[in-house]
LOVOGU-729260 format. One record per atom (N, C-alpha, C): x, y, z. Coordinates in steps of 0.05 Angstrom, whole numbers, padded with zeros to 5 digits, always signed. Each point is the difference from the previous one (the first is absolute). Layout:
BEGIN
XYZ;...
END
This chain:
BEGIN
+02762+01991+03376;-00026-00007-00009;-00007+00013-00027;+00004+00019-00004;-00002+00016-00031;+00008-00014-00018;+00023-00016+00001;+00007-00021-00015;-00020-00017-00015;-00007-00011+00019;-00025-00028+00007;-00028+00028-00019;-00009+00019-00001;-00015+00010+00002;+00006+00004-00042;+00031+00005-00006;+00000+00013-00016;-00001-00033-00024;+00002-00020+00015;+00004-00030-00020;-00025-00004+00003;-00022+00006+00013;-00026-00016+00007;-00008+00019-00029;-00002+00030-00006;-00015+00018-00011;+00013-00018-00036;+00023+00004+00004;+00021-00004-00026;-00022-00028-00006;+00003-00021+00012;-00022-00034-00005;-00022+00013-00007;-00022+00012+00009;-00024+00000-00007;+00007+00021-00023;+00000+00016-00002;+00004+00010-00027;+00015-00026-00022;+00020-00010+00000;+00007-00022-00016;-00032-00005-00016;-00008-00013+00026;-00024-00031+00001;-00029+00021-00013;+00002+00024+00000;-00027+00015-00009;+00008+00005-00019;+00021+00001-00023;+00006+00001-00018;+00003-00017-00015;+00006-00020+00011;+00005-00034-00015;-00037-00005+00001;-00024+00010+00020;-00018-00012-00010;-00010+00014-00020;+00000+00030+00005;-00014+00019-00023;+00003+00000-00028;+00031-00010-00008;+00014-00014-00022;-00020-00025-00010;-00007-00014+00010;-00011-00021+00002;-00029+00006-00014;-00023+00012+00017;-00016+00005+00000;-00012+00026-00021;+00029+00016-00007;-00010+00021-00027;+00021-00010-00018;+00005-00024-00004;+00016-00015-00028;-00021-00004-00012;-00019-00010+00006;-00028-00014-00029;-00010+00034-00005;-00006+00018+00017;-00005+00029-00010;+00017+00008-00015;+00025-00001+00001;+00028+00005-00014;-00013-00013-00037;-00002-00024+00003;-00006-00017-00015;-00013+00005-00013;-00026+00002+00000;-00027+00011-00006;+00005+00026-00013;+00010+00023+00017;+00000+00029-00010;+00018+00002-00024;+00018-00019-00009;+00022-00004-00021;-00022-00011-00021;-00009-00024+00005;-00020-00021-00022;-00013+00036-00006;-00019+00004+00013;-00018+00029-00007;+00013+00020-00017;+00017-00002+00007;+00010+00020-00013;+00010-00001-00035;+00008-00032+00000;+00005-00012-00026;-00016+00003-00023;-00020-00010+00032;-00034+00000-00026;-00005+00022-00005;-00008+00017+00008;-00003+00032-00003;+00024+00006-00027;+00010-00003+00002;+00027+00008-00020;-00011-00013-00030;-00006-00022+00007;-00005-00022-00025;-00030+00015-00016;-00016+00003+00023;-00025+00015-00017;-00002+00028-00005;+00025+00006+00011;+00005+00031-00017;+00004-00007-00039;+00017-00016+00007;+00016-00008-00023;-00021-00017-00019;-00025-00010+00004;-00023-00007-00014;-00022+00020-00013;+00004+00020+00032;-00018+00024-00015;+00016+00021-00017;+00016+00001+00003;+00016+00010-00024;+00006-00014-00023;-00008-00024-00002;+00000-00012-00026;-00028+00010-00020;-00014-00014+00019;-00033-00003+00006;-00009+00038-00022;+00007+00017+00017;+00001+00031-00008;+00016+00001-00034;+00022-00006+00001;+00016-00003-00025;-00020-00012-00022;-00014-00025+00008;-00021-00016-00021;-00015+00015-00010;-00013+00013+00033;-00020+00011-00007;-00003+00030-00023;+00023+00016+00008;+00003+00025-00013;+00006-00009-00037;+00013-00023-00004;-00001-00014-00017;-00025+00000-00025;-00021-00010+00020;-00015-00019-00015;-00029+00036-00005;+00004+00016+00022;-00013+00022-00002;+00012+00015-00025;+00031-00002-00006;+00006+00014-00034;-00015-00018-00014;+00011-00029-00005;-00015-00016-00017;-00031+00022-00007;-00015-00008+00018;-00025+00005-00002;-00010+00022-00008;+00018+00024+00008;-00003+00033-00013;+00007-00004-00027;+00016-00008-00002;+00011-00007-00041;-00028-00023-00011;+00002-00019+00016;-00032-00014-00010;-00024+00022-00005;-00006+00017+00013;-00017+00008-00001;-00001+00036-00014;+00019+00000-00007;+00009+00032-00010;-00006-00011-00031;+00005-00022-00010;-00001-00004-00020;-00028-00031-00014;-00024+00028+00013;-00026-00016-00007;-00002-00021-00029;-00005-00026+00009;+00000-00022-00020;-00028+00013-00023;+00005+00000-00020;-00017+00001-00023;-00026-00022+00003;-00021+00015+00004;-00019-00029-00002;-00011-00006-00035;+00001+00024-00015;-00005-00002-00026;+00021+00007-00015;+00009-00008-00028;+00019+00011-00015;+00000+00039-00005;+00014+00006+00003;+00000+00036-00002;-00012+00005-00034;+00003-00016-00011;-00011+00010-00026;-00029-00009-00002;-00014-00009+00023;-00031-00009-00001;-00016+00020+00027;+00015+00021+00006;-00010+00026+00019;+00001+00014-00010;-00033+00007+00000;-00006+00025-00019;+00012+00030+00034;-00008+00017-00014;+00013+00027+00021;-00018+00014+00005;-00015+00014+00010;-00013+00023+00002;+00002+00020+00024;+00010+00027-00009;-00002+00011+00029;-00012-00002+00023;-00035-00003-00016;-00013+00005+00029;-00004-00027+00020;+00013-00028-00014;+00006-00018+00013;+00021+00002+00017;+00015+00013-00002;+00021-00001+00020;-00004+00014+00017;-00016+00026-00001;-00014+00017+00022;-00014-00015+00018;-00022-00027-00011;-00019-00009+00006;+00013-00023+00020;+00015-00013-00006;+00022-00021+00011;+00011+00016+00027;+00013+00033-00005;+00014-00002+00019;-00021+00020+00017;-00019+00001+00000;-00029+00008+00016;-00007-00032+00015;-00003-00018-00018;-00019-00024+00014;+00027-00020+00021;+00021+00008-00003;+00022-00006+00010;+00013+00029+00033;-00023+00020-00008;+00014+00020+00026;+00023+00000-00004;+00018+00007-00021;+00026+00009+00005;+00003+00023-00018;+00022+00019+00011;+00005+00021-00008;+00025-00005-00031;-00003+00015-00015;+00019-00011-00020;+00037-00004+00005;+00004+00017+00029;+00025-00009+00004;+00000-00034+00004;-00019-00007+00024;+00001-00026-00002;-00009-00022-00013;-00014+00006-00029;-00005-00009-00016;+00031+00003-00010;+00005+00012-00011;+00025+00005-00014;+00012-00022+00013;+00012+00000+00034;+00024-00005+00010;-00014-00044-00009;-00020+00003-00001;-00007-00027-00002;+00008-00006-00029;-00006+00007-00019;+00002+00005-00032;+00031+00000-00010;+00024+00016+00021;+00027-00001-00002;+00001+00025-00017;-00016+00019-00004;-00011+00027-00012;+00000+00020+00025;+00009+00023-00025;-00001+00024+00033;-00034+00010-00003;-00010+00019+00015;-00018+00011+00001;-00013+00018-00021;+00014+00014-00004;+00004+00004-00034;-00011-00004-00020;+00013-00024-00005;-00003-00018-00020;-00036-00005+00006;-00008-00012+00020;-00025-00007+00009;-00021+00021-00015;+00012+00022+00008;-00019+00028-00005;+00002-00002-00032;+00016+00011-00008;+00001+00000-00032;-00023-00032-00011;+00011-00028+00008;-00023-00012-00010;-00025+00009+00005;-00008+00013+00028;-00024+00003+00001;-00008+00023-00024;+00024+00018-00003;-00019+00020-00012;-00002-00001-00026;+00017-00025-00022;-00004-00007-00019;+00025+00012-00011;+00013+00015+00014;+00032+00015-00017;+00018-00029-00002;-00004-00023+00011;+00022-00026-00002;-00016-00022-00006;+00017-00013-00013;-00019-00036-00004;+00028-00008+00020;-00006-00025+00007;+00017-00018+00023;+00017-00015-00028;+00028-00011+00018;+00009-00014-00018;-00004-00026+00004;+00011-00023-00011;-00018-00030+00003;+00010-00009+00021;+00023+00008+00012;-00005-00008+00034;-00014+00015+00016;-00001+00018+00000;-00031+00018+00005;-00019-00012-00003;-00011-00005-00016;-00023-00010-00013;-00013-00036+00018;+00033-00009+00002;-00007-00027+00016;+00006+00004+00027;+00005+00021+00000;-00006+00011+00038;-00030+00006+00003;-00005+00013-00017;-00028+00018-00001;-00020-00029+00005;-00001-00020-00022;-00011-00032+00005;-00003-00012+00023;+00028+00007+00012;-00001-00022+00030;-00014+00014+00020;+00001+00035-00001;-00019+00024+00015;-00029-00011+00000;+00001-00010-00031;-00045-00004-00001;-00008-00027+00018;+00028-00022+00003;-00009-00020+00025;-00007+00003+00027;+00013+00029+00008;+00012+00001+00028;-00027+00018+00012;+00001-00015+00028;-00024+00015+00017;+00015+00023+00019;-00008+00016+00005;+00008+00015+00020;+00014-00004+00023;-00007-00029+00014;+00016-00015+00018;+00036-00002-00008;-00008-00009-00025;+00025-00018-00007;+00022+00023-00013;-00016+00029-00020;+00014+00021+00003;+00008-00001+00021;-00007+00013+00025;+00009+00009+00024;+00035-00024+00006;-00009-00018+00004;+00018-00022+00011;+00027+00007-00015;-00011-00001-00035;+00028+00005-00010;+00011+00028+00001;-00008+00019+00002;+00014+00028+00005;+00014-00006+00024;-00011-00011+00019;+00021-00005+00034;+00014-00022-00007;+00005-00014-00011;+00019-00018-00022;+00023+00028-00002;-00015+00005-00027;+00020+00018-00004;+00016+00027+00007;-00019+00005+00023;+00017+00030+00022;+00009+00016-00014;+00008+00014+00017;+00007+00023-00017;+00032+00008-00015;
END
């Protein structure tokens, strides 16, 4: 009888395996497809990141190098304008500077009359008299540190 006992166990095991096969093939299926996709949008957001880190230099170089709104030879200079600018603007002259593409320095000396700016200076200093405080702020976190 152990016989009979040991072919009955040997069949149902077979037949619970032939259905479980069955029944975790589309999970089989599925967990593969998932996995594809997952793989595929790795490989987008790493593009996606690539663009992006991209288009953030772009924009630091756009903006490190303030567009002239007047010709540099039609800005007059005065120290206490640049004091007054970088007062009505809340920025300290490092970050005036770091906006300007000027060290801190330099900022000071204009203020104190020991420097005149040079004419890209001068058409930095121009694009400074457009800018609100908002839009300072925005471009310094533009340009980080």
């Amino acid at each position: 009888m152990p016989n009979l006992a040991q072919v009955m166990k040997a069949e149902i095991a077979r037949v619970a395996k032939r259905t479980l096969r069955k029944e975790f093939g589309a999970t089989r299926r599925a967990a593969a497809q998932y996995r594809r996709d997952i793989a595929e949008l790795k490989r987008q957001v790493k593009n996606l990141i690539r663009q992006v880190e991209f288009l953030e230099a772009q924009e630091k170089r756009r903006v490190a190098r303030p567009a002239a709104e007047a010709p540099a030879k039609d800005v007059r200079f005065s120290p206490r304008w640049v004091k007054a600018q970088r007062a009505r603007l809340g920025l300290s002259a490092a970050e005036l500077g770091r906006l300007m593409g000027v060290s801190a320095l330099t900022v000071y000396n204009w203020e104190g009359g020991k420097a005149r700016p040079r004419a890209e200076a001068l058409a930095a200093l121009a694009a400074v008299r457009g800018m609100g405080r908002r839009e300072a702020r925005k471009r310094l976190e533009i340009l980080g540190d």
